[in-house]
KENURO-103091 format. One record per residue (C-alpha): x, z negated, y; residue number from 1. Coordinates in Angstrom, 2 decimals. Layout:
[node [X; Z; Y]; NUM],
...
END
This chain:
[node [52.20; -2.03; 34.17]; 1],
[node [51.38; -0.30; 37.24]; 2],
[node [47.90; 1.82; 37.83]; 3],
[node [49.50; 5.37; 38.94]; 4],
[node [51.76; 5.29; 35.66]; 5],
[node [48.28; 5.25; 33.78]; 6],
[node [46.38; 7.51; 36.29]; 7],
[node [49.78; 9.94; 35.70]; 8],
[node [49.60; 9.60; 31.95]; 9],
[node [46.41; 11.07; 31.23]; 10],
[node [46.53; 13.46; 34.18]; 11],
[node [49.35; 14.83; 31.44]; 12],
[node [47.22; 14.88; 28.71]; 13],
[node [48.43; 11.41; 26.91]; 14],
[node [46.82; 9.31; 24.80]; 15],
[node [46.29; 5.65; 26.57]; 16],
[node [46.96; 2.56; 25.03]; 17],
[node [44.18; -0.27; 24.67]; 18],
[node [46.18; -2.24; 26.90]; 19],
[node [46.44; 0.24; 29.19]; 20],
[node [42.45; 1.03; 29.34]; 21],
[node [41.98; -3.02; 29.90]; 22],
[node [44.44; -2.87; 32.67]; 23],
[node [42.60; -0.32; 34.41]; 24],
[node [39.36; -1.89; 33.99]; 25],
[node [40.25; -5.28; 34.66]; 26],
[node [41.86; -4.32; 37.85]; 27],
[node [39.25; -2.72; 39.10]; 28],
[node [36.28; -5.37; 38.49]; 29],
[node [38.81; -7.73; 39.66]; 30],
[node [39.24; -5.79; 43.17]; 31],
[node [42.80; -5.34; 42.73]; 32],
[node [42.96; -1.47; 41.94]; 33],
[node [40.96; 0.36; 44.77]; 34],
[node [38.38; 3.57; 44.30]; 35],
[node [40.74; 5.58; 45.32]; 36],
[node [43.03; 5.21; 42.29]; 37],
[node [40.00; 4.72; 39.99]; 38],
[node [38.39; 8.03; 41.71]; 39],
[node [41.50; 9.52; 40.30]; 40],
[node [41.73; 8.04; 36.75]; 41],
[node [38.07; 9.23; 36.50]; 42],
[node [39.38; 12.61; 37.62]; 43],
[node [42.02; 12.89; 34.90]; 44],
[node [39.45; 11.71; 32.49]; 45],
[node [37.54; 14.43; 33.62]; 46],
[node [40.07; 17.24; 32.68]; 47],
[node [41.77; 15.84; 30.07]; 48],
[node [39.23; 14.13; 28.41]; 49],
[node [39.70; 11.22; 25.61]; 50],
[node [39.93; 11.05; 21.99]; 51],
[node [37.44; 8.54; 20.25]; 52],
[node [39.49; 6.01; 19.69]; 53],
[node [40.34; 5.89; 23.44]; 54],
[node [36.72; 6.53; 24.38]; 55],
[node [35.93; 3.45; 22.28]; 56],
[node [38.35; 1.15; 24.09]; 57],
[node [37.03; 2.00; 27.43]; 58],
[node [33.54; 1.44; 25.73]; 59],
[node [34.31; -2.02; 24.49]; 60],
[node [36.75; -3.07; 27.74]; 61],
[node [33.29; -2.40; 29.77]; 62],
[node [30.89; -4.39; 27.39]; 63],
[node [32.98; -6.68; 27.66]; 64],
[node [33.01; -6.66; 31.32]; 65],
[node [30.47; -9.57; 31.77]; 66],
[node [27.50; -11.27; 29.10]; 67],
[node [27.56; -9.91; 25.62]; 68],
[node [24.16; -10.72; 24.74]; 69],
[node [24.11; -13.01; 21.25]; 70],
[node [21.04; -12.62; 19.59]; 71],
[node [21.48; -13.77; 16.12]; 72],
[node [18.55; -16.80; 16.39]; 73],
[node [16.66; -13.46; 16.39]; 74],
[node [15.40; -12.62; 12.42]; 75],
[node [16.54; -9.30; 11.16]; 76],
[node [18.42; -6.70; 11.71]; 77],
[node [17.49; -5.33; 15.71]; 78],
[node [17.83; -2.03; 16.19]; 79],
[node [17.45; -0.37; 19.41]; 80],
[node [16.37; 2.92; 20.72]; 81],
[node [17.94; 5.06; 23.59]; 82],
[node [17.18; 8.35; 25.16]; 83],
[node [19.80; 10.36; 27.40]; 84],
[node [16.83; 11.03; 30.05]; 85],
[node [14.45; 13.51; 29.98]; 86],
[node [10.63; 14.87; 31.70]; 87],
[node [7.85; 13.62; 29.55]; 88],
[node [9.69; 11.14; 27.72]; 89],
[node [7.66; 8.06; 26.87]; 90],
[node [9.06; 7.40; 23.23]; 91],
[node [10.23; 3.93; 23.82]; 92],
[node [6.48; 2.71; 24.86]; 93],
[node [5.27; 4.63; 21.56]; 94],
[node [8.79; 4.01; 19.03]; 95],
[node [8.96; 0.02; 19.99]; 96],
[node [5.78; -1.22; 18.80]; 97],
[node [5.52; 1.46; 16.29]; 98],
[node [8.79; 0.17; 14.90]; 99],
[node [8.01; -3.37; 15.68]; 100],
[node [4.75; -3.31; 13.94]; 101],
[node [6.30; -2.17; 10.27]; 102],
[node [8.92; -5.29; 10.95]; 103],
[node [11.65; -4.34; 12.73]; 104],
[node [12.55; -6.67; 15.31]; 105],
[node [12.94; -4.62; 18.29]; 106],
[node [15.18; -6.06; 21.56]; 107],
[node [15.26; -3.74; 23.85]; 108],
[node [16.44; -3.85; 27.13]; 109],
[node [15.45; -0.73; 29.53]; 110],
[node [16.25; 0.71; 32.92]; 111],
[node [14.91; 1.88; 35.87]; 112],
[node [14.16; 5.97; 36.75]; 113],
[node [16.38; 7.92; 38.95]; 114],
[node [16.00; 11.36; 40.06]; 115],
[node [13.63; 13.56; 37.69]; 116],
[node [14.06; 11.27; 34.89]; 117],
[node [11.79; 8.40; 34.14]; 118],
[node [12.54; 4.71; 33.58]; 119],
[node [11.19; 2.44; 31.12]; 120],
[node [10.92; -0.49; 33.19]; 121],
[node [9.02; 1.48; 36.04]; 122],
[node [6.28; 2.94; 33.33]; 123],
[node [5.63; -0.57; 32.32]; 124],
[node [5.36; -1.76; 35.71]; 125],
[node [2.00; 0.02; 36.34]; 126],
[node [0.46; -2.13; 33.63]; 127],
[node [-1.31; -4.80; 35.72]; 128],
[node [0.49; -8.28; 35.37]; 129],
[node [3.61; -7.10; 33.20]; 130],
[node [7.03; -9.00; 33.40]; 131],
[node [9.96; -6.70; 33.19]; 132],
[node [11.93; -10.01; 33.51]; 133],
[node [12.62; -12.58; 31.17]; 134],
[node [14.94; -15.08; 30.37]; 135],
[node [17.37; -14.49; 27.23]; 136],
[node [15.81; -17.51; 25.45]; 137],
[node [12.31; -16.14; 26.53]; 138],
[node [13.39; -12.32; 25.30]; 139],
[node [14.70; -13.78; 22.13]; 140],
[node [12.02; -16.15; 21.72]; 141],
[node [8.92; -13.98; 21.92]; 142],
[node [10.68; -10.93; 19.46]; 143],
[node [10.85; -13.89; 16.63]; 144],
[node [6.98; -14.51; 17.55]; 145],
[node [6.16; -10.79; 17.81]; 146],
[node [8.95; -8.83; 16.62]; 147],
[node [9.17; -6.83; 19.97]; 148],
[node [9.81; -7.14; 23.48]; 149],
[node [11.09; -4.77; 26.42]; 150],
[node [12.40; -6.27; 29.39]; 151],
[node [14.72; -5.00; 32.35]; 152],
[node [18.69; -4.48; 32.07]; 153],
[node [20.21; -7.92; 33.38]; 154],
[node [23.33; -7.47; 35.97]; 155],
[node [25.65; -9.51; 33.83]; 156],
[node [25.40; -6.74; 31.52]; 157],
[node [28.88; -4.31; 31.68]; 158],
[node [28.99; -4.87; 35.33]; 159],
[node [32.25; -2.79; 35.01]; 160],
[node [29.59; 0.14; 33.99]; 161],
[node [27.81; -0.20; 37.07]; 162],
[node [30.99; 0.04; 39.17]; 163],
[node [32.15; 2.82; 37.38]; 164],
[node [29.16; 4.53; 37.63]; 165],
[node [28.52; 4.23; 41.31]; 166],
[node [31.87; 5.64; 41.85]; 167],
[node [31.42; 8.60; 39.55]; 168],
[node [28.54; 9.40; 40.96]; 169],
[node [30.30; 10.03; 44.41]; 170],
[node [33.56; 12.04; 42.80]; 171],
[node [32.03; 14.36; 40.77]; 172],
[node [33.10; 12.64; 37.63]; 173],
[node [29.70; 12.05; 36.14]; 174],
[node [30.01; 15.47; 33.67]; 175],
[node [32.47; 13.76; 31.52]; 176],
[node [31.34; 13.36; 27.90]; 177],
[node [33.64; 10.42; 27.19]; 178],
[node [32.32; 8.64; 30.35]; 179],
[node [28.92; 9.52; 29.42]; 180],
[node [29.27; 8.72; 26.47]; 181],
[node [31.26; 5.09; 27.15]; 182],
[node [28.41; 4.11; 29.88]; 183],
[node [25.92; 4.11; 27.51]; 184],
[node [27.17; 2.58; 24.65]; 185],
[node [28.78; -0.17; 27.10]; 186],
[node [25.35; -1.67; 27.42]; 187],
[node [24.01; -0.82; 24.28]; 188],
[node [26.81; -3.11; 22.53]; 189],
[node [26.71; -5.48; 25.01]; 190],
[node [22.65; -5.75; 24.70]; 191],
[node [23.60; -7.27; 21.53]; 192],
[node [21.59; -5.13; 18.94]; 193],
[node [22.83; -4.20; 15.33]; 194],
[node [22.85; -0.93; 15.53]; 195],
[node [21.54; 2.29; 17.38]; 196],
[node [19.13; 5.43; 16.95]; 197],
[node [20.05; 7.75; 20.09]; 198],
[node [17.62; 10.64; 21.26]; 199],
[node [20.44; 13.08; 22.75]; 200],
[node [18.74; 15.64; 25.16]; 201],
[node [19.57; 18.97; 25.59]; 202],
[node [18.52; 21.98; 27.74]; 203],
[node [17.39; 22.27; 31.12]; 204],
[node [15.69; 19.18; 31.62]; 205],
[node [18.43; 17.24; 30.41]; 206],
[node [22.39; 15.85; 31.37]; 207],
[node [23.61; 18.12; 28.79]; 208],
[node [22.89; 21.78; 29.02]; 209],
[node [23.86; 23.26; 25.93]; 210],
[node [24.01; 22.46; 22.19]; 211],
[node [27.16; 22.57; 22.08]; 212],
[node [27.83; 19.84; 24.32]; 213],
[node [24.86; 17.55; 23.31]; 214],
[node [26.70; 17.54; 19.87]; 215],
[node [30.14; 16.88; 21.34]; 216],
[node [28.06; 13.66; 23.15]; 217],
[node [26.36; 12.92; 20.59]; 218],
[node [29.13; 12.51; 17.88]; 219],
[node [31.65; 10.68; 20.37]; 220],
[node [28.62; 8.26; 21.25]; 221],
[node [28.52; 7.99; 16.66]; 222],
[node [31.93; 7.71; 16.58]; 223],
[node [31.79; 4.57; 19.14]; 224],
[node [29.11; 2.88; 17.51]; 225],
[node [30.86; 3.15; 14.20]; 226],
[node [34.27; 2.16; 15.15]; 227],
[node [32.68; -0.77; 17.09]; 228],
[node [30.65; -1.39; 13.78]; 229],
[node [27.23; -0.86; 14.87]; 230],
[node [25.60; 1.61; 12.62]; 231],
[node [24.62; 4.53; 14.76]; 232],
[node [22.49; 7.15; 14.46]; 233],
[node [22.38; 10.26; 17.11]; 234],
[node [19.13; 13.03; 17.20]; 235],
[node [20.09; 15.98; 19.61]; 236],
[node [16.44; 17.20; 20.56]; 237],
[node [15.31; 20.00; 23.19]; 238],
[node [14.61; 19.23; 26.62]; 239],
[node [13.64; 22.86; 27.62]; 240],
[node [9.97; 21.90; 28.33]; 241],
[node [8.31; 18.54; 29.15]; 242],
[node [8.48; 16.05; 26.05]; 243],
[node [4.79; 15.00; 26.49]; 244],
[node [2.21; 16.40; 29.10]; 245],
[node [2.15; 13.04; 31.23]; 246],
[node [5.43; 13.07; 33.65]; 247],
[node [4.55; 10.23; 35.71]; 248],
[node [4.54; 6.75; 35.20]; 249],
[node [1.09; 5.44; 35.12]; 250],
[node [0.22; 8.87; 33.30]; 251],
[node [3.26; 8.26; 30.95]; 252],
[node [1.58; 4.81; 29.52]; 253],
[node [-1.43; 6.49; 28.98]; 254],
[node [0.07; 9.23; 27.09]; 255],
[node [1.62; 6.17; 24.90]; 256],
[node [-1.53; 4.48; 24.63]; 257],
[node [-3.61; 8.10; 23.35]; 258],
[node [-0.15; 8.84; 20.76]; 259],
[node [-0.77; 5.49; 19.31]; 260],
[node [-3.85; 6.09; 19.19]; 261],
[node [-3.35; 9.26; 17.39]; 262],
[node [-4.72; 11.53; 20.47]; 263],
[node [-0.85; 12.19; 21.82]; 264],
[node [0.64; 15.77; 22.21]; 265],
[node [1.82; 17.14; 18.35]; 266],
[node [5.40; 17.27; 19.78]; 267],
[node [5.60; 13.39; 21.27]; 268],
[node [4.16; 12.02; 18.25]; 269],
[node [6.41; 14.07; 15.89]; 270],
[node [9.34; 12.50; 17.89]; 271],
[node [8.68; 9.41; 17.89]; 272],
[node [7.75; 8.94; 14.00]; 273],
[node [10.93; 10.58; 13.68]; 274],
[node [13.09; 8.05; 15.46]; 275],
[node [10.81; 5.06; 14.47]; 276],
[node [11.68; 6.26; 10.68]; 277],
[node [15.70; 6.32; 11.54]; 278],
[node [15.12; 2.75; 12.85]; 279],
[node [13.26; 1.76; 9.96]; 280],
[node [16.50; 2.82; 7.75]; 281],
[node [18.89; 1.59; 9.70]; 282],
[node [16.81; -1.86; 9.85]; 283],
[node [17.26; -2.01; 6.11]; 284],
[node [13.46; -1.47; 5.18]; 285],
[node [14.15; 1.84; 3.10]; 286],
[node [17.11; 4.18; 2.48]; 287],
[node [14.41; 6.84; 2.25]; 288],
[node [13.45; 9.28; 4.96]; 289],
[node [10.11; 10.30; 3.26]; 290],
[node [8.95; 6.62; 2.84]; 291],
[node [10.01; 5.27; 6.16]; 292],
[node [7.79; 8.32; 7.45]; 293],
[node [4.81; 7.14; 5.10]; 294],
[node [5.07; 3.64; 6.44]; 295],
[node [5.17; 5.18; 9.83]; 296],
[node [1.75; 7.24; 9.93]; 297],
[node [-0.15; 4.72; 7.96]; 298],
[node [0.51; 2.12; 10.96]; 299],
[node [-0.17; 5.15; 13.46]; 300],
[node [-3.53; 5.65; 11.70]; 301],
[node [-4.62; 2.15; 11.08]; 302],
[node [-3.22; 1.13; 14.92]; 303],
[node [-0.96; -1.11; 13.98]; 304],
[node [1.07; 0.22; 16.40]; 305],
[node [-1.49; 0.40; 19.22]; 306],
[node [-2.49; -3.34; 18.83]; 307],
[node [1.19; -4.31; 18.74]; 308],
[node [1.83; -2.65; 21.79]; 309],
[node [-1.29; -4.67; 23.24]; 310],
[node [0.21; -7.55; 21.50]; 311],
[node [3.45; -6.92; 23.59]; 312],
[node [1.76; -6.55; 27.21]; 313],
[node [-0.14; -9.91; 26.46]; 314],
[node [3.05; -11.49; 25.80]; 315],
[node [4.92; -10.47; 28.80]; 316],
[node [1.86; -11.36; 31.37]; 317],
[node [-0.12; -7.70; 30.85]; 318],
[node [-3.57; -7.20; 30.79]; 319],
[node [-3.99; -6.01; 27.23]; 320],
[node [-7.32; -4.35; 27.47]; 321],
[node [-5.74; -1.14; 29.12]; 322],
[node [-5.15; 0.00; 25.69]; 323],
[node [-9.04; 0.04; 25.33]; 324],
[node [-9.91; 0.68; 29.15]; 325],
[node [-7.17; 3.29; 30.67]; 326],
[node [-8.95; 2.87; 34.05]; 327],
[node [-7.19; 0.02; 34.57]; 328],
[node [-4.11; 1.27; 35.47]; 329],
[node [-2.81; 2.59; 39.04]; 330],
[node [-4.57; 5.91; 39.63]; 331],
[node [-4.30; 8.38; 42.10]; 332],
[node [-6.63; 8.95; 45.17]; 333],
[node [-6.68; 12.80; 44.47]; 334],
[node [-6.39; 14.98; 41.19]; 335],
[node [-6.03; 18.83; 42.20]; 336],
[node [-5.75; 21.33; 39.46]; 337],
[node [-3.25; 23.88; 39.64]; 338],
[node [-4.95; 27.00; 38.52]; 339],
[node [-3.03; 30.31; 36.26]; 340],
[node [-3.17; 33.43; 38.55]; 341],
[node [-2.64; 35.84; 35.49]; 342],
[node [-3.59; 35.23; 31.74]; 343],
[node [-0.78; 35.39; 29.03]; 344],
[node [1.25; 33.25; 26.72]; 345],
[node [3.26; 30.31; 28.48]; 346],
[node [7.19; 31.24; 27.08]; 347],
[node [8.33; 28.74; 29.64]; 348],
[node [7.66; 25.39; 31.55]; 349],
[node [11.09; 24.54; 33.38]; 350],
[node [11.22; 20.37; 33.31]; 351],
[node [13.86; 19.89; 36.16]; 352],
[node [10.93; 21.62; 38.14]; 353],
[node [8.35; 19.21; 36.90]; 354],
[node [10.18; 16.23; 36.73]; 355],
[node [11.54; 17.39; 40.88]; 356],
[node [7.88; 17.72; 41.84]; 357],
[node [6.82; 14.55; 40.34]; 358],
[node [9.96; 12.42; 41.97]; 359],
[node [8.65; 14.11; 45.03]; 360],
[node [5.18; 12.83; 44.85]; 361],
[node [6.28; 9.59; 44.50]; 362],
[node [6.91; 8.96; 40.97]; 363],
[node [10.56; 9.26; 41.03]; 364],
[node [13.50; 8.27; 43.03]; 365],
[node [15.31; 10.14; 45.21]; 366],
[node [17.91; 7.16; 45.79]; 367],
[node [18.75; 4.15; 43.93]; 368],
[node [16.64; 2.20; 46.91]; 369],
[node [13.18; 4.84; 46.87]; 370],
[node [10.10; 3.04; 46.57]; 371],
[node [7.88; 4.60; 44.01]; 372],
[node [4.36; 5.46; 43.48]; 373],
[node [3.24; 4.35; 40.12]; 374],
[node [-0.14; 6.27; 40.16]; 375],
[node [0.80; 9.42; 41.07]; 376],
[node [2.64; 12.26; 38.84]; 377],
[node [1.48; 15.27; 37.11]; 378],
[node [-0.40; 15.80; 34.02]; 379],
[node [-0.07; 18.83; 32.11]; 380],
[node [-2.42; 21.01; 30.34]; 381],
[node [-0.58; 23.84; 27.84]; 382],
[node [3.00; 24.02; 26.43]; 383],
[node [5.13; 26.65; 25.35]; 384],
[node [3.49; 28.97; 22.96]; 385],
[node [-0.03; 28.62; 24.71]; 386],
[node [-2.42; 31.24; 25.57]; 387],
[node [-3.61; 30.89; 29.01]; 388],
[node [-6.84; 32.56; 30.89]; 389],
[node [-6.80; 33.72; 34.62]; 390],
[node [-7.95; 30.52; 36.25]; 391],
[node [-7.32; 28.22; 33.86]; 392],
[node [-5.75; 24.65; 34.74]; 393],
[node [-2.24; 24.80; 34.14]; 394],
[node [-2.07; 21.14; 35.01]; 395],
[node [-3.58; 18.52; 37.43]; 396],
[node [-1.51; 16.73; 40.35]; 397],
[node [-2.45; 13.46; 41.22]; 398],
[node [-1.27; 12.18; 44.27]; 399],
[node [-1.93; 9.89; 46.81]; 400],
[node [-0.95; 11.83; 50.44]; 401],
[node [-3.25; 15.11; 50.48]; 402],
[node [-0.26; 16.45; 52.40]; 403],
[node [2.27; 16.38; 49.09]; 404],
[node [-0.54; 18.42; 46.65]; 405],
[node [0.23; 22.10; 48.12]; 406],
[node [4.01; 22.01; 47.78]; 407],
[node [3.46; 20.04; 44.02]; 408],
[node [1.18; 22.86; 43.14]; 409],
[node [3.47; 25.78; 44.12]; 410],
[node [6.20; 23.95; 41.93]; 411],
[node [4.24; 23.53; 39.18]; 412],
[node [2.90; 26.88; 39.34]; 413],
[node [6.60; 28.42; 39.37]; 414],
[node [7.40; 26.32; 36.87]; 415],
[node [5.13; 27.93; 34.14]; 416],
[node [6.34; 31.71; 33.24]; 417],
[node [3.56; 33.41; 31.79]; 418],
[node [4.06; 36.78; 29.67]; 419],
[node [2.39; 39.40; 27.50]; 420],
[node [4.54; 38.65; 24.79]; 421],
[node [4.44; 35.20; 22.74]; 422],
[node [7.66; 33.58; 21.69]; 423],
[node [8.38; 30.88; 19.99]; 424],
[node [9.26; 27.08; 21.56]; 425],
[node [12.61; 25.73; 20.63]; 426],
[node [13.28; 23.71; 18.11]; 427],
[node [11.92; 19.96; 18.94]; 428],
[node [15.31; 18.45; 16.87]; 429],
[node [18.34; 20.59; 16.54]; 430],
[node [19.98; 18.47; 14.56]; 431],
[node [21.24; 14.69; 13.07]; 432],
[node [24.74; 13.18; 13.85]; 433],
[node [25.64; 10.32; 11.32]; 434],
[node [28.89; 8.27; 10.71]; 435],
[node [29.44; 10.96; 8.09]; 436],
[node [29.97; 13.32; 10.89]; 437],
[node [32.05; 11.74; 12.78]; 438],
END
């Protein structure tokens, strides 16, 4: 078997083999098929796409890469929780304990932000004390004790993912839905979990631009799950505003902290009861929509979930009184509000520009080695739909150089079109991808 005779064979439009996928994979974590001919595969991939049961070989041949996390001493069924990347999106900090505190044991392993899109791992880091890092037995341990925990991706995890990715990410090869789709899942299955509930982005704000193609990803990344037997579940949801109105991530743990509360934005907390009831139904806990929603806002309004999440920060070296006392996380040294110049209804608030002007404060990274600011970010005051007055605050910056506020401010401002004429926001979910779909 020789690497150009499979780099040729798709480049035609052919169907690969498994054994050909594993050939290609294993040569190149094994160093003896260079970028250059894995540059090219990626390309063919790229045009030619795959069908599922390809895209699930390549899936499984990367999980399989390095440590498929085993975590059967864990009680229950675990099901975890993953979002394609958006502004505003702090469902996992909300949806864990949420989901945790109703019984679902909830293992979740979470990444770092790059570019306009936040990380987990980052947003939990500007809770004074917490440990993104944990041993498997301690992980595994402390979910049995609490039913939750949320740690850091480990680099035994589908190291072939990370090499793939890094590589992609210098050919143009990223826009690939079966690549997408197979980077994701690699590390989902090989985080060990039972099955999935996926929060699919779309719009401008997100990797995939149109409905359309959010579907396409969404159903491949179904079809994976299901053929690798892992019940999956995919939500394709808008990402043509800011999720919440905290992009930043000291801002985006208070935004948690206020939804569990029951004090979060309407659209946030509709999200995340929505995804915490697909986990609750895939855990096994009801086949019913309607009930695992019940369940859901009784814990929200007796704060179950808040005092599991406190439970959880406690647990992994956190100061747990930040979910009483929100001073005591990282703030900025200055908050400057960015005022309307012109009173109207807001019928747009672009999130790339948000999410830009945040990374450029500080919040977000610009490279994989950017050092981030974990007070700073921008907090939004209106979404779409909103009627505005002349010198209003559109939102507040906080930041900690007086010399990034002006530029911030201008971005923000741009970012908010304000008209005459009201319309109406997008949908929040366009629609549910099952097995039955697929």
């Amino acid at each position: 078997m020789h690497a150009v005779d499979i780099i040729r064979k798709k480049r035609d439009g052919e169907n690969l083999t498994t054994e050909e996928i594993e050939f290609i994979i294993d040569g190149y974590v094994s160093g003896t098929i260079p970028d250059y001919q894995i540059s090219a595969f990626c390309m063919a991939i790229f045009f030619q796409g795959m069908d599922h049961e390809e895209t699930t070989d390549l899936t499984l041949k990367m999980a399989n890469s390095g440590e498929i996390l085993d975590l059967s001493s864990i009680q229950g069924r675990k099901i975890d929780k993953h979002s394609t990347g958006g502004v505003g999106d702090t469902t996992t900090l909300i949806v864990a304990p949420l989901a945790a505190s109703c019984g679902v044991p909830v293992a979740k392993m979470s990444g770092r932000g790059l570019g306009h899109t936040g990380g987990t791992v980052d947003k939990l880091e500007s809770i004074p004390g917490y440990k993104v890092n944990l041993s498997p037995r301690e992980f595994m341990e402390q979910v049995n004790r609490i039913g939750v925990s949320i740690v850091g991706q480990t680099g035994e995890l589908a190291p072939a993912d990370k090499l793939l990715y890094a590589l992609r990410d210098v050919t143009a090869t990223v826009e690939s839905i079966p690549l997408i789709a197979s980077s994701i899942m690699s590390k989902k299955i090989a985080a060990g979990a039972d099955g999935f509930v996926l929060d699919v982005k779309v719009g401008r704000g997100a990797f995939m631009k149109t409905v359309d193609d959010a579907v396409e990803l969404a159903k491949t990344m179904v079809s994976i799950g299901r053929l690798a037997k892992k019940e999956t579940v995919a939500l394709v949801t808008d990402m043509n505003q800011p999720l919440g109105r905290g992009i930043g991530n000291s801002l985006e743990v208070k935004e948690a902290v206020l939804t569990l509360d029951g004090q979060g934005p309407a659209n946030l907390q509709e999200l995340c009861l929505t995804l915490a009831a697909e986990m609750l139904i895939l855990a096994g806990h009801t086949d019913q929509y309607g009930e695992a929603r019940r369940i859901l806002e009784g814990k929200l309004k007796n704060k179950a979930g808040l005092q599991k999440l406190a439970e959880l920060i406690e647990a992994q070296g956190g100061n747990p009184k930040v979910v009483q006392d929100l001073s005591l996380l990282p703030t900025a040294q200055y908050q400057e509000p960015v005022l309307a110049k012109q009173s109207g209804y807001v019928t747009e608030i672009d999130p790339l520009a948000i999410g830009t002007a945040a990374m450029y404060l500080g919040a977000g990274r610009e490279t994989k080695e950017s050092q981030i600011d974990l007070a700073v970010g921008i907090e939004l005051k209106h979404q779409v739909g909103d009627w505005i007055s002349q010198g209003e605050e559109l939102a507040i910056i906080h930041a900690n150089k007086e010399t990034d506020i002006q530029e911030a401010a201008q971005t923000v401002r741009q970012a908010f079109h304000i008209h005459q004429n009201r319309i109406s926001p997008n949908p929040l979910i366009y629609t549910k991808i099952t097995s039955k779909d697929v």
